[in-house]
mmCIF file of the C-alpha atoms, coordinates in Angstrom:
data_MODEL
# 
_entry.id   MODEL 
# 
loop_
_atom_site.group_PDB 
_atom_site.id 
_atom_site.type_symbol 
_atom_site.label_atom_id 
_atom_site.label_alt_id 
_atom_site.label_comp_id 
_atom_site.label_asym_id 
_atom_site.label_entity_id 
_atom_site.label_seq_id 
_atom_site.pdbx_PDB_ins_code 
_atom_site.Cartn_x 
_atom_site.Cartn_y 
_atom_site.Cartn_z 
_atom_site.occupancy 
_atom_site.B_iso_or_equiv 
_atom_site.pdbx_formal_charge 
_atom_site.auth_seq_id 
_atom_site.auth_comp_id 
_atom_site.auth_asym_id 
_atom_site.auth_atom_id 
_atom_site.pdbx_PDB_model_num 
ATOM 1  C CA . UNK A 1 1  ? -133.514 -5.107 101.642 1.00 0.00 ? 1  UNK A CA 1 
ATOM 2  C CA . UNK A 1 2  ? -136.269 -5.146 103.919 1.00 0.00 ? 2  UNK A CA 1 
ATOM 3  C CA . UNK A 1 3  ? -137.276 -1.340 105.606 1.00 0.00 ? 3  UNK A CA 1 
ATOM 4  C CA . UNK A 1 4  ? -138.104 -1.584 109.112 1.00 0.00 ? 4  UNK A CA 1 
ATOM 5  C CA . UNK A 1 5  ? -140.244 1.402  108.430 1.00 0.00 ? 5  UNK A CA 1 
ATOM 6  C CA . UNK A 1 6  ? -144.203 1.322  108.259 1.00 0.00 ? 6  UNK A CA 1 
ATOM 7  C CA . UNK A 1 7  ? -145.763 4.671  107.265 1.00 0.00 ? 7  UNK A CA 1 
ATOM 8  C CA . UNK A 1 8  ? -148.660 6.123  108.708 1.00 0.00 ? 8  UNK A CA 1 
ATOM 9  C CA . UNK A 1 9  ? -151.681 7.339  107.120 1.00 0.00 ? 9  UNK A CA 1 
ATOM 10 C CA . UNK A 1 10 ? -150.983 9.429  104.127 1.00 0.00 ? 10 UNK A CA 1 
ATOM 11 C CA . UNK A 1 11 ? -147.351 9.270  104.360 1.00 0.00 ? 11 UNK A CA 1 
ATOM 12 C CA . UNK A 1 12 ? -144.924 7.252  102.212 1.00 0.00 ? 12 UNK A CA 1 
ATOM 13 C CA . UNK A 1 13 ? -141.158 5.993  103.039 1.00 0.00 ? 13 UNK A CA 1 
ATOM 14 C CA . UNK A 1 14 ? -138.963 6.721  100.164 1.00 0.00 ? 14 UNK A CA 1 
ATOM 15 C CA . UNK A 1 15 ? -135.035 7.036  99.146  1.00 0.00 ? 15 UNK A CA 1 
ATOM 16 C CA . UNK A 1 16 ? -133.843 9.399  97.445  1.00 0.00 ? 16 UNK A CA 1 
ATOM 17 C CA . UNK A 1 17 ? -131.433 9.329  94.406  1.00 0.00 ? 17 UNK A CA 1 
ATOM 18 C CA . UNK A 1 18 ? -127.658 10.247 94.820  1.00 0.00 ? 18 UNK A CA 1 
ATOM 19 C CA . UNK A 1 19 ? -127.125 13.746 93.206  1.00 0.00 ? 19 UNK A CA 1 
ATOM 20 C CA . UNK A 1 20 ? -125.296 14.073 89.877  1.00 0.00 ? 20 UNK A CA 1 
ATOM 21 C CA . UNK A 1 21 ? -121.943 14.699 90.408  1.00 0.00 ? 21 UNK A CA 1 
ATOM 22 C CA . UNK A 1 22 ? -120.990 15.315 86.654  1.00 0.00 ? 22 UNK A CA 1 
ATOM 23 C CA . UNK A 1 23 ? -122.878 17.978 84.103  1.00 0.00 ? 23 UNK A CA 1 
ATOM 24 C CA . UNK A 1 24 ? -123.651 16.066 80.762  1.00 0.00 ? 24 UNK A CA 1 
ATOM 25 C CA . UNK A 1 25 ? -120.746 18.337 79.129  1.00 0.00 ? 25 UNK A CA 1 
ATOM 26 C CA . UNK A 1 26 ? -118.560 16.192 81.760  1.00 0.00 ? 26 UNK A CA 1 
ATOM 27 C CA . UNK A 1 27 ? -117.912 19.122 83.980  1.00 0.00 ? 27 UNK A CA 1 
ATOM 28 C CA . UNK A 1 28 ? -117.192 17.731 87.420  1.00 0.00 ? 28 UNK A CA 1 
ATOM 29 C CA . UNK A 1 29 ? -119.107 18.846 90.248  1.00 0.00 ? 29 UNK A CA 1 
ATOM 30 C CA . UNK A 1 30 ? -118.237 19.771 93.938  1.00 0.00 ? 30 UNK A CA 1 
ATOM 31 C CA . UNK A 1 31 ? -120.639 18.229 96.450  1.00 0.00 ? 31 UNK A CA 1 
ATOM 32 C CA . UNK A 1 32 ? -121.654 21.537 97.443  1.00 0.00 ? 32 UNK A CA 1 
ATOM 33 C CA . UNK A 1 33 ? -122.595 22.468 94.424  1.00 0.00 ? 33 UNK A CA 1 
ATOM 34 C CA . UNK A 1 34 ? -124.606 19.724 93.320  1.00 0.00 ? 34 UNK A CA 1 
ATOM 35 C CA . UNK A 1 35 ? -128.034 20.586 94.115  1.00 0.00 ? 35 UNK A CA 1 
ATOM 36 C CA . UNK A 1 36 ? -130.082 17.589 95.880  1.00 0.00 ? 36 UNK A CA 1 
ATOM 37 C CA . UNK A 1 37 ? -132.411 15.329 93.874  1.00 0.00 ? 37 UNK A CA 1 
ATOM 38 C CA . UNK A 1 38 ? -136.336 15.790 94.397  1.00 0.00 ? 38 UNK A CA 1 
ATOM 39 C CA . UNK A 1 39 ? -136.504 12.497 93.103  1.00 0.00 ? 39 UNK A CA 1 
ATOM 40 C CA . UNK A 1 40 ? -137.308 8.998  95.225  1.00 0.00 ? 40 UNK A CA 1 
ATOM 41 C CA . UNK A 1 41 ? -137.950 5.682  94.686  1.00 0.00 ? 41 UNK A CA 1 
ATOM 42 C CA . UNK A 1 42 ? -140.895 4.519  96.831  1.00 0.00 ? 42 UNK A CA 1 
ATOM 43 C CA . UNK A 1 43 ? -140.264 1.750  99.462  1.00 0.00 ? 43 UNK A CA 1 
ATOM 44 C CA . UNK A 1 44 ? -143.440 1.795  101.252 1.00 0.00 ? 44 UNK A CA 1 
ATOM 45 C CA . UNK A 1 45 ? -147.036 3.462  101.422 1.00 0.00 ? 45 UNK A CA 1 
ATOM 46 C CA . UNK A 1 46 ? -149.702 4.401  104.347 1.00 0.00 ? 46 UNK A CA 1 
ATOM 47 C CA . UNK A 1 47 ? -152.881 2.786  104.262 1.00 0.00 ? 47 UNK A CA 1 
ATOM 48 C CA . UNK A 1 48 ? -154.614 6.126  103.506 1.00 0.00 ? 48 UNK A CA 1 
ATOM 49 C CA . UNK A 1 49 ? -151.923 6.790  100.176 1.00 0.00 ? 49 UNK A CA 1 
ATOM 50 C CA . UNK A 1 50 ? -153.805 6.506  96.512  1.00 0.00 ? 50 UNK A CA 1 
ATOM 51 C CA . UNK A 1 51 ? -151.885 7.751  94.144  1.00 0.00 ? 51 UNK A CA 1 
ATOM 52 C CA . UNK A 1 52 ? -148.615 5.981  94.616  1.00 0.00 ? 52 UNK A CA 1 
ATOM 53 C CA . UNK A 1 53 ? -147.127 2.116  95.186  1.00 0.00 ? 53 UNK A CA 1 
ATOM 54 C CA . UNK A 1 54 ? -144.238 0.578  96.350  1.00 0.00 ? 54 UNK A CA 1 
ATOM 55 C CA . UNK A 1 55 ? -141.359 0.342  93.297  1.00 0.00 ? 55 UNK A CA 1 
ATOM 56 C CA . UNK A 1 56 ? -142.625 4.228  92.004  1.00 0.00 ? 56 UNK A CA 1 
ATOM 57 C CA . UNK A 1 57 ? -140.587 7.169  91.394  1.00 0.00 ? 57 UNK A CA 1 
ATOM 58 C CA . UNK A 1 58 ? -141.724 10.641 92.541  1.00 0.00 ? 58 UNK A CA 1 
ATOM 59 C CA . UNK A 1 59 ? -141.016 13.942 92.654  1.00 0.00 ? 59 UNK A CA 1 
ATOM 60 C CA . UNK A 1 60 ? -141.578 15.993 95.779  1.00 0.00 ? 60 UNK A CA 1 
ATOM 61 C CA . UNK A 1 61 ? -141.811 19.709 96.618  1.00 0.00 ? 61 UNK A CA 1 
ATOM 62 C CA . UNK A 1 62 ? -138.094 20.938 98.559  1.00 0.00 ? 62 UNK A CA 1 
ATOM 63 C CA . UNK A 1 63 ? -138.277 20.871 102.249 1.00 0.00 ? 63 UNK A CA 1 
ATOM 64 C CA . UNK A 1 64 ? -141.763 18.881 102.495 1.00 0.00 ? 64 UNK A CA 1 
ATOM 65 C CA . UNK A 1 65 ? -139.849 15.788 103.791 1.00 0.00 ? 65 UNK A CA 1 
ATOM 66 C CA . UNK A 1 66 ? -138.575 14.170 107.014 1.00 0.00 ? 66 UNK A CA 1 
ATOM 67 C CA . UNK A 1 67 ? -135.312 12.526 106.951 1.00 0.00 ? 67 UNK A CA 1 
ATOM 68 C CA . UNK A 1 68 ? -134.697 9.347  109.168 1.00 0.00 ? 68 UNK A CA 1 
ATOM 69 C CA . UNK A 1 69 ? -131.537 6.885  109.361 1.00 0.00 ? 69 UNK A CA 1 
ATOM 70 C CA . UNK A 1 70 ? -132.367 3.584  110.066 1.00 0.00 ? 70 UNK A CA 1 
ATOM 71 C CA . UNK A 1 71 ? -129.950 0.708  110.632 1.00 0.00 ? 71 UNK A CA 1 
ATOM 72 C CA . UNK A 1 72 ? -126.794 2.679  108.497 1.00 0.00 ? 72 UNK A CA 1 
ATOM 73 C CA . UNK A 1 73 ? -129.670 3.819  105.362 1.00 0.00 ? 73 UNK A CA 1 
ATOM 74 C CA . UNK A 1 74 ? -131.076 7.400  105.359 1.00 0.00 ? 74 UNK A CA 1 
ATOM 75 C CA . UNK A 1 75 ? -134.628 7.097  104.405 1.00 0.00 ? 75 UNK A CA 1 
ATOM 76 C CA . UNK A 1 76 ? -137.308 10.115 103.195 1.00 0.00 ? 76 UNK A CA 1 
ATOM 77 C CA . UNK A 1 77 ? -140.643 10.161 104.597 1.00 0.00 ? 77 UNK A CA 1 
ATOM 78 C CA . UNK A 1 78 ? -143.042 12.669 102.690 1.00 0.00 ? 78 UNK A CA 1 
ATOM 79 C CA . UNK A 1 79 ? -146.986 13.076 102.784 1.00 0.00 ? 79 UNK A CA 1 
ATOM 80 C CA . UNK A 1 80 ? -149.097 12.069 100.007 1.00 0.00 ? 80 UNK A CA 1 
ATOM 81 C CA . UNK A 1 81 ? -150.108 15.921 99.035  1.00 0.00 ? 81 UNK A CA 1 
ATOM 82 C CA . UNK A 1 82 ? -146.632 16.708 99.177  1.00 0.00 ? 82 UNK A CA 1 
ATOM 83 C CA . UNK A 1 83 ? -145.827 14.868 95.650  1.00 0.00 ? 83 UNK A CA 1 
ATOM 84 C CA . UNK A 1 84 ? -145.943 16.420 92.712  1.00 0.00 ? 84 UNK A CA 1 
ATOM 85 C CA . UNK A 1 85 ? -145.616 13.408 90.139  1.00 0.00 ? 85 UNK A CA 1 
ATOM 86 C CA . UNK A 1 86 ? -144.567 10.151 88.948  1.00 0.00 ? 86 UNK A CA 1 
ATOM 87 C CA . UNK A 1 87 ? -141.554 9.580  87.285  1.00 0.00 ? 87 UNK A CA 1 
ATOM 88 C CA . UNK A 1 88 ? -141.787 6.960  84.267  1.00 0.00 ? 88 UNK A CA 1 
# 
């Protein structure tokens, strides 16, 4: 799927991960309860980004990101110093 979104400057276009909606003891959780991911795959990077490339996945610090739906897909957008680590 192409994104039809090109980041600026330190800024990179991610999406996040769907929240877990079952505990590993197979309790069932209520969408309310299920705390949001901090965890994206990467789509895209600005030209100013080091640290991270397209296909990575990173955790970001809560309520450092901007949250844009494009064509039906909800997309994160989150600066550079606002991610905390890779995932491997």
């Amino acid at each position: 799927m192409a994104v039809n979104l090109q980041p600026l400057a330190d800024w990179v276009v991610a999406e996040g991960e769907e929240a877990v909606s079952k505990t590993a003891s197979g309790i069932y959780l209520p969408d309310k309860a299920a705390e949001k991911p901090k965890v994206a795959k990467v789509l895209k990077v600005g030209k100013d980004v080091k640290n991270v490339k397209a296909g990575d996945r990173i955790v970001y610090k809560s309520y450092s990101t901007t949250e844009v739906k494009v064509g039906g897909t909800e997309y994160i957008l989150v600066k550079e110093e606002d991610i905390l680590a890779t995932v491997k």
